[in-house]
C-alpha positions in Angstrom: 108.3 110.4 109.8 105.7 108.5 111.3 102.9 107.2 109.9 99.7 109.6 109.5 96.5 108.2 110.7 93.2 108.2 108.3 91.9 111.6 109.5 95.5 113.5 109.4 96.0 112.5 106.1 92.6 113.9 105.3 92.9 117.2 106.9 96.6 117.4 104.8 94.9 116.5 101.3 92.3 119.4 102.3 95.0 121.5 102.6 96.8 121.1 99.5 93.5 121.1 97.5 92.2 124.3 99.4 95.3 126.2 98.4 94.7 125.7 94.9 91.0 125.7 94.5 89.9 127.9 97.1 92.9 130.5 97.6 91.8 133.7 98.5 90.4 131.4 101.6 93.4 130.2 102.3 95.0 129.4 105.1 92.1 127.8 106.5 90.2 128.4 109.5 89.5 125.9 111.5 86.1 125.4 110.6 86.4 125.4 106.7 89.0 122.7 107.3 86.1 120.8 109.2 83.8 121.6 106.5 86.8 120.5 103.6 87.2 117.0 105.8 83.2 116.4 105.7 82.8 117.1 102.2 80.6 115.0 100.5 82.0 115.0 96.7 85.7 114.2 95.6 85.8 112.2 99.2 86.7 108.7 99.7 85.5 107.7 102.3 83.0 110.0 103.0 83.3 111.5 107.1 81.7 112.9 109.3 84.4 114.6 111.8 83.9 116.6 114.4 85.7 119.8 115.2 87.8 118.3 118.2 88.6 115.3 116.1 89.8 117.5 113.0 91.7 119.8 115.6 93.6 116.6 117.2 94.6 115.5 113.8 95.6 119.1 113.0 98.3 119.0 116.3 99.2 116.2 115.1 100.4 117.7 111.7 102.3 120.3 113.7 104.0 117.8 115.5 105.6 116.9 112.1 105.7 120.2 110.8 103.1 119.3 107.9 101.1 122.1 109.1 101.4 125.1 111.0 100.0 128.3 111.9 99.8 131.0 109.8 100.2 134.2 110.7 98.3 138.2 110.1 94.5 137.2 111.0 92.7 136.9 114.1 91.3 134.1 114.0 93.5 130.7 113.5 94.3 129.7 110.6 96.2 126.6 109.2 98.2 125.5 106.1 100.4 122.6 105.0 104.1 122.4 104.5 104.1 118.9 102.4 106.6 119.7 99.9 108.8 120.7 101.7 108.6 118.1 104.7 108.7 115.4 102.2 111.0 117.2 99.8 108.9 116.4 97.1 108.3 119.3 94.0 104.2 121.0 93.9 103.5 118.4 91.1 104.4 115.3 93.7 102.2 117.3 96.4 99.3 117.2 94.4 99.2 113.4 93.4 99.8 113.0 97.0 96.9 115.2 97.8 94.2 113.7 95.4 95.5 109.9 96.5 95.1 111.4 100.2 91.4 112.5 99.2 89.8 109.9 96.6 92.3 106.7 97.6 93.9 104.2 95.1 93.3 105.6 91.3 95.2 104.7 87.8 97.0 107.2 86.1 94.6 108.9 83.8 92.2 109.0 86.8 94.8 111.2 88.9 95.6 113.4 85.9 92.1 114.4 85.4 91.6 114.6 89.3 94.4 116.9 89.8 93.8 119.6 87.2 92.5 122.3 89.2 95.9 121.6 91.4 97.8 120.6 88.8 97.9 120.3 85.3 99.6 117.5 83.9 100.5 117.4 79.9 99.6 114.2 79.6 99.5 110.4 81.4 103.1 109.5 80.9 103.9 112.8 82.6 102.1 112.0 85.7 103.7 108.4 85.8 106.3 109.8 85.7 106.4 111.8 89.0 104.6 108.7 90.6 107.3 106.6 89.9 110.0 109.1 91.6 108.0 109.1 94.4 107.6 105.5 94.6 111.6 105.2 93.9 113.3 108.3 95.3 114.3 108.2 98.5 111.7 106.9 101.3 108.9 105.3 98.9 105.7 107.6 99.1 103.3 105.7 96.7 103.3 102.3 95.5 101.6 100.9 92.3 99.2 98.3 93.1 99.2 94.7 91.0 96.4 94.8 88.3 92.8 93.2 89.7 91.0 91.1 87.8 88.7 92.8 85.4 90.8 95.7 85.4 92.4 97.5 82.4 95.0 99.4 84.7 96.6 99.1 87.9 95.9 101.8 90.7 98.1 103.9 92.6 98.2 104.7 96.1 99.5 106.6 99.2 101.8 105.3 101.8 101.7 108.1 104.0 99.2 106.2 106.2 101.4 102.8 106.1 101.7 99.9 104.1 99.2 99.1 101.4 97.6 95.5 100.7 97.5 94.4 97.0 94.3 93.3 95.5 92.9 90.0 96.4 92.4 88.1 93.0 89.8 86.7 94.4 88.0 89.8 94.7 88.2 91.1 91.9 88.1 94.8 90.6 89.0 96.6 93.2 92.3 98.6 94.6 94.6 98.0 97.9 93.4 98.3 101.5 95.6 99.4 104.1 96.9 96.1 105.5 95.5 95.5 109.2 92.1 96.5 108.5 91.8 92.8 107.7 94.6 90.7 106.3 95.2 89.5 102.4 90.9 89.2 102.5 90.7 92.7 103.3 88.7 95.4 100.5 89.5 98.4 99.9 87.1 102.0 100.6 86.2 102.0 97.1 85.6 98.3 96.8 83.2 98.6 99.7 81.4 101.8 98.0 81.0 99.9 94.8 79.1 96.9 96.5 77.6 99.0 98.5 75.9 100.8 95.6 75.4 97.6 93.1 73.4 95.8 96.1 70.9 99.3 96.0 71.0 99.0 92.5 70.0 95.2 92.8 67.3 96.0 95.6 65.7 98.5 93.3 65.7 96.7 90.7 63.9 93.1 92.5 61.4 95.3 93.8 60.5 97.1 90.7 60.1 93.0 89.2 58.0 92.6 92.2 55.6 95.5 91.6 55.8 94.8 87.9 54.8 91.0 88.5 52.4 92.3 91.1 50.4 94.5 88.7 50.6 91.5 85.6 49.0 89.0 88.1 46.1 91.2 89.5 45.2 91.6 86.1 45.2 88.1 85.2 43.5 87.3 88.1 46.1 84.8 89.6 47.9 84.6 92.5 51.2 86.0 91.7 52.6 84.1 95.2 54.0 87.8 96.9 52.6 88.5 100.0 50.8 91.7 101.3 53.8 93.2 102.8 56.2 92.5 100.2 54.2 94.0 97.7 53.4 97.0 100.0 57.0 97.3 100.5 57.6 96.3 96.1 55.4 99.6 95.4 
């Protein structure tokens, strides 16, 4: 099988979650499936597809027999056929799913995300279908080397390809799929973090501005922040 491009795999996590979370909706229409791929929580990255895009992807899916029509409704509707494509059991199809959604996540994190799909007894139990998937026949996931700073490693997907490991370098973060930039690349999640600590950072300088604003106007000194930083402080 070939390998699935970003948006394919998307619209096949949505699938598989769907079914389990949202069943007496299920098979989907082709505009809850847009709606599932757009979702804004339990999304990594976060999309904004459009319905021709989503549809492309879901042809795709049918080209491998991952999806297919189903049947009794007038309107088109679509569900997966991962298990048995892949020939993996329903507990494999929902690590599978969750990875496909969220991206690289340890153990524990997978176990909790998974149980409204699946409910795993405990952590060994779910290593213990990730490693037959990373073992059994064509690898599906692979267990990424440990970052720096981390008290785990992560798991993820190879549905879409080959996975990078961590940079150590970098630090705490998981794989990015290799040719989005080499051995320097990051990661989806590594990017989100950053993304969010440098917001954190900006709102925290400009509440020190505004703070050191206020303390010099009431000393009566020059606190050396001009007019339009301290318009754009407060």
């Amino acid at each position: 099988m070939r390998h699935l491009t970003p948006l394919e795999a998307r619209v096949l996590g949505v699938l598989v979650e769907k079914q389990s979370t949202v069943p007496d909706t299920y098979p989907m229409s082709l505009n809850a499936l847009v709606g599932g791929c757009n979702q804004k929580t339990a999304r990594l990255p976060v999309i904004e597809a459009t319905e021709a895009e989503v549809l492309t992807a879901v042809d795709g899916l049918k080209g491998l027999s991952l999806v297919f029509e189903g049947s009794g409704s007038r309107v088109v509707k679509f569900e997966h056929n991962m298990g048995r494509v892949l020939h993996v059991p329903s507990q494999a199809v929902a690590l599978l799913a969750v990875l496909l959604l969220r991206g690289p996540q340890t153990a524990a994190e997978l176990r909790l995300n998974c149980e409204r799909l699946h409910r795993f007894a405990d952590i060994s139990s779910v290593e213990g279908f990730l490693e037959e998937l990373a073992t059994k026949g064509e690898p599906r996931v692979i267990k990424l080397e440990r970052a720096p700073g981390e008290r785990e490693a992560r798991w993820a997907h190879l549905l879409c390809g080959e996975v990078a490991q961590p940079a150590p370098r970098l630090g705490g973060g998981g794989g990015a799929y290799a040719g989005g930039g080499g051995d320097g690349s990051v990661s989806a999640g590594e990017l989100a973090a950053l993304k969010a600590e440098q917001t954190r950072l900006a709102d925290e300088l400009a509440t020190l501005k505004a703070l050191v604003l206020r303390m010099a106007q009431e000393l009566g000194i020059d606190a050396g922040v001009s007019s339009s930083e301290s318009s754009n402080a407060l």
